[in-house]
N, C-alpha and C positions, 0 to 999 in steps of 0.2 A: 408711354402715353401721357399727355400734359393734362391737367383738369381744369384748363385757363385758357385766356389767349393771347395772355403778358407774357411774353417769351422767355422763360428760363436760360440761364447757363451752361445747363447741363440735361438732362435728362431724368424726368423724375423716377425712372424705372429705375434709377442707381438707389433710389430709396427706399425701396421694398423691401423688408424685411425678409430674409429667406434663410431659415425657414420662421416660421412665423409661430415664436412660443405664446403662450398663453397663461393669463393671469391664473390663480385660486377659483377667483371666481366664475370664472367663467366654463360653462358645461354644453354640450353639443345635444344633452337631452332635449327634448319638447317641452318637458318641465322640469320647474330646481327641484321640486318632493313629488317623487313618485308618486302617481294615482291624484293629480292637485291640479291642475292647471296654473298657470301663474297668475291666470284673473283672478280665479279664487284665494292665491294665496298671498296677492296683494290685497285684497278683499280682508281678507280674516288675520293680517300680521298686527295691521294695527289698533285694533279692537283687542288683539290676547294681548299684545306688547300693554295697554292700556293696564287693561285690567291685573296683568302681570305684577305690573310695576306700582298699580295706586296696592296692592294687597304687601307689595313689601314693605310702602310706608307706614300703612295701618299695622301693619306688623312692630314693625317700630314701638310706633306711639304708644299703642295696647300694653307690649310690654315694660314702654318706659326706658328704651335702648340709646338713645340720645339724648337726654335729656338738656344737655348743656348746648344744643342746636337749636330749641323749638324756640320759634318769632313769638306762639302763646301758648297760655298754659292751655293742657285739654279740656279743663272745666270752661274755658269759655266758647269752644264749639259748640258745647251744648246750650250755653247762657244764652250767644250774641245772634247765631245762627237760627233764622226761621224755621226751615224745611229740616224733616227728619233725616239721619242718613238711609233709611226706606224710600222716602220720595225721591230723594236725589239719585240714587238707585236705577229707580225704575225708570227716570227720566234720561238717565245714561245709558240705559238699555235701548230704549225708545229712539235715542239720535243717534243709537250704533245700528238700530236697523236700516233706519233713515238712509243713514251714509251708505249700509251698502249695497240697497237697493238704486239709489243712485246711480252709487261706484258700478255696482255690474253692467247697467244698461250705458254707463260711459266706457269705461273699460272693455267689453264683450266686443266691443271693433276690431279690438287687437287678435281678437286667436285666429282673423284670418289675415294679417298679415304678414307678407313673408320680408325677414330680415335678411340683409344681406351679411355674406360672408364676412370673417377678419380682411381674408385678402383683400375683397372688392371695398370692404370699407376702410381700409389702409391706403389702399390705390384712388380712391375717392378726395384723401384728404394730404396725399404730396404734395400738390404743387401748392395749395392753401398754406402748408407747413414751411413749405423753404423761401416764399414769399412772405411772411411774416415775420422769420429769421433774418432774412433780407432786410427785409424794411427796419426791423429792433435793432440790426447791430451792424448792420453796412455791410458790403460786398466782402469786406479785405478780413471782416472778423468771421462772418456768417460762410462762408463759402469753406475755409477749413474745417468746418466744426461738419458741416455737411456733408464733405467728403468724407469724415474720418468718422462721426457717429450719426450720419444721416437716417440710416434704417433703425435704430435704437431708440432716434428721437421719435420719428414715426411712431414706433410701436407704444412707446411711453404716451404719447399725443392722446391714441386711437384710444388705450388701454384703461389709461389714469388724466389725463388732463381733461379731456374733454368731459367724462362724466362729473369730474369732482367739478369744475365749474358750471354743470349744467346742477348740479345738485345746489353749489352756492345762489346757485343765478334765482334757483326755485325757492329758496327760501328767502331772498329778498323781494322775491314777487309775492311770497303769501307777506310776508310780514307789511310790506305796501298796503295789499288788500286789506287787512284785518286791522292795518292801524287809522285807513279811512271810513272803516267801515265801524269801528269799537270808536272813535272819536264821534262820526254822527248820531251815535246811538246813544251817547253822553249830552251831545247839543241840541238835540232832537227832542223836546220833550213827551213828545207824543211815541217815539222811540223807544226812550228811555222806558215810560210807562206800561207800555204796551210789551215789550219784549227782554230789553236787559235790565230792568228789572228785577226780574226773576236769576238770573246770575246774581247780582247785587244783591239778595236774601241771606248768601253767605258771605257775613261780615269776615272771618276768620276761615280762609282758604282750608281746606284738607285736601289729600289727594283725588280722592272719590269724586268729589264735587268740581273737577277741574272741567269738564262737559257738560253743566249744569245748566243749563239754557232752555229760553223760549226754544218750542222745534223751528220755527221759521227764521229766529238768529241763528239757529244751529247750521240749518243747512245752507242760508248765505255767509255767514262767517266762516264757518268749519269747510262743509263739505264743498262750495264753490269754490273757497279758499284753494282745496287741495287739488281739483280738478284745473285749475285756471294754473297755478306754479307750474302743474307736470305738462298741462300743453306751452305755457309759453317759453318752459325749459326744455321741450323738444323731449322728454325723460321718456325713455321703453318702458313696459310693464314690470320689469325688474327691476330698473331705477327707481320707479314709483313705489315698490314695495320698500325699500329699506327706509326714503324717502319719507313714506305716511309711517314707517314706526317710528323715526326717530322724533317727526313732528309730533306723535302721539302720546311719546315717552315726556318729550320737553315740556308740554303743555301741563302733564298732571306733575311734572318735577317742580314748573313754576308755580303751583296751586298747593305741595308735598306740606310747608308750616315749617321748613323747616329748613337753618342756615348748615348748609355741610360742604367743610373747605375742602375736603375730598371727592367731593359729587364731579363727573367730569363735567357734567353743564352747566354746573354752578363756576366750574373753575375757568372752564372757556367762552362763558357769555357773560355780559355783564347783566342779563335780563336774566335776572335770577330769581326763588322764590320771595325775599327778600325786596325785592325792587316792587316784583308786582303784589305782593300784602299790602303797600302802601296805597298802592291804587284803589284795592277793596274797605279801607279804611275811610270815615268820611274827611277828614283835613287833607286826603291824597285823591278825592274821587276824581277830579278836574285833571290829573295828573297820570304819566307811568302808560298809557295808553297800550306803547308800545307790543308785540306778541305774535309770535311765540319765541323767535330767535333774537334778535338785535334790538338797541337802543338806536338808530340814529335818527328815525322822524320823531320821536319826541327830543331830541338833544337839536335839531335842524328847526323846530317849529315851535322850541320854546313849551313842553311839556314835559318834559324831564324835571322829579322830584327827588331828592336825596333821602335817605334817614335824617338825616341831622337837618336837613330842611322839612321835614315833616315834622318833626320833635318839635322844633321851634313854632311853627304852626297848632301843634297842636296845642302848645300851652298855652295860645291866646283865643282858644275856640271855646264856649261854656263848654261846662261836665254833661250835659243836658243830649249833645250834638257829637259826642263823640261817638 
């Protein structure tokens, strides 16, 4: 069967995997954790991932376990910072309900709909697959490689290609969202005043306070954020769940205080905690925008600020404004 009506060379049934293995991840249950539903346990991964992950850094800090990492010392969380870690708290509480009262009544579509099979979505995505090959490397290259690991590539497509770039694809769509959306709410003064503000209370990032928000930026920054990436990434409920932990884990790692050349997402993003301290500092406010994943609309739009370009800035700001 063709899934086109650009006529092949061949037949794409010669590219059906048969029989058709199956990743780690992948389970023929109704649900990944017995007795959970997957709404639920996209719903609840990344709210525990959050909380999981801000308790290891305060674990840290508390007992002084990296010392030679932290961007400041802990006496100034206490100093610079407005809000108690009690308020901050309960306002992180307050925008994890938010979220998943949202999350459920968006999410709760899915438990009736029915996916299709591996096969049907293997057989879905042939003739897309060997016309693409086609087109990337011409008849005389693509046609042996077809013949000879056609059904492998298939499977590799279905299995691993396509989610890993619907996953990249989603996190360049939040990070779009949040960096036009955390840019007007810096040029916006009535924005600023009214809502990010309140972010902006904690001068000196800590893990805890990485959701620290007006609720009404909460749920347009955060929570549309996250809903808007998984529809325009086409992502299932299962992609959605690793999806919102990993978003949930990066956001309090960028908020953590602290440089660690071992962190994977410090090691693989350049939007590190690091990058965005500068942004929370006043000589960097106008700056670093970018978040949760990538630099490249502030480095494309001329917001992009260095260390050593903030240092320099800041020595010419009074003591008074810093």
């Amino acid at each position: 069967m063709n899934n086109s009506t650009t006529p092949l060379l061949f037949d794409v049934e010669e590219l059906l995997p048969r029989p058709i293995a199956t990743p780690f991840y992948y389970t023929t249950h109704e649900s990944v954790v017995p007795g959970l539903s997957d709404v639920w346990l996209s719903l609840l991964t990344p709210v525990i991932a959050y909380w999981l992950y801000s308790l290891l850094f305060h674990f840290v800090d508390t007992y002084d376990l990296y010392p030679q990492g932290r961007i400041h010392e802990s006496a100034e969380v206490v100093k610079r910072n407005r809000p108690s870690q009690g308020v901050v708290i309960r306002a992180v509480i307050l925008e994890h309900v938010i979220q998943t009262a949202v999350g459920y009544a968006f999410m709760s579509r899915e438990e009736q709909e029915v996916r299709p099979s591996p096969a049907e979505g293997m057989q879905a995505i042939t003739g897309s697959v060997a016309r693409a090959m086609l087109f990337a490397l011409g008849e005389s290259r693509a046609m042996p490689l077809l013949k000879a690991y056609g059904p492998q590539i298939v499977q590799w497509t279905y299995w691993w290609g396509i989610p890993i770039s619907q996953f990249i694809f989603g996190m360049f769509v939040m990070d779009t969202w949040q960096y036009m959306l955390h840019r007007a709410m810096h040029t916006n003064k009535f924005l600023y005043r009214h809502l990010h503000a309140v972010h902006h209370s904690i001068y000196v990032p800590y893990a805890f306070g990485a959701l620290y928000n007006h609720p009404l930026e909460a749920f347009l920054l955060d929570t549309c954020g996250g809903v808007l990436s998984q529809l325009a990434a086409g992502m299932t409920t299962r992609q959605a769940t690793l999806f919102y932990a990993i978003s949930s884990m990066k956001t309090v790692d960028d908020h953590c205080g602290y440089n660690i050349p071992f962190d994977p997402f410090q090691m693989f993003f350049y939007n590190t905690a690091d990058y965005h301290d500068i942004h929370h500092q006043h000589a960097g406010i106008k700056y670093n925008f970018s978040q949760p994943f990538f630099i490249h609309w502030d480095t494309l739009l001329g917001t992009a600020m260095t260390r050593e370009q903030f240092e320099g800035r800041k020595k010419a700001l009074p003591e008074k404004e810093l």
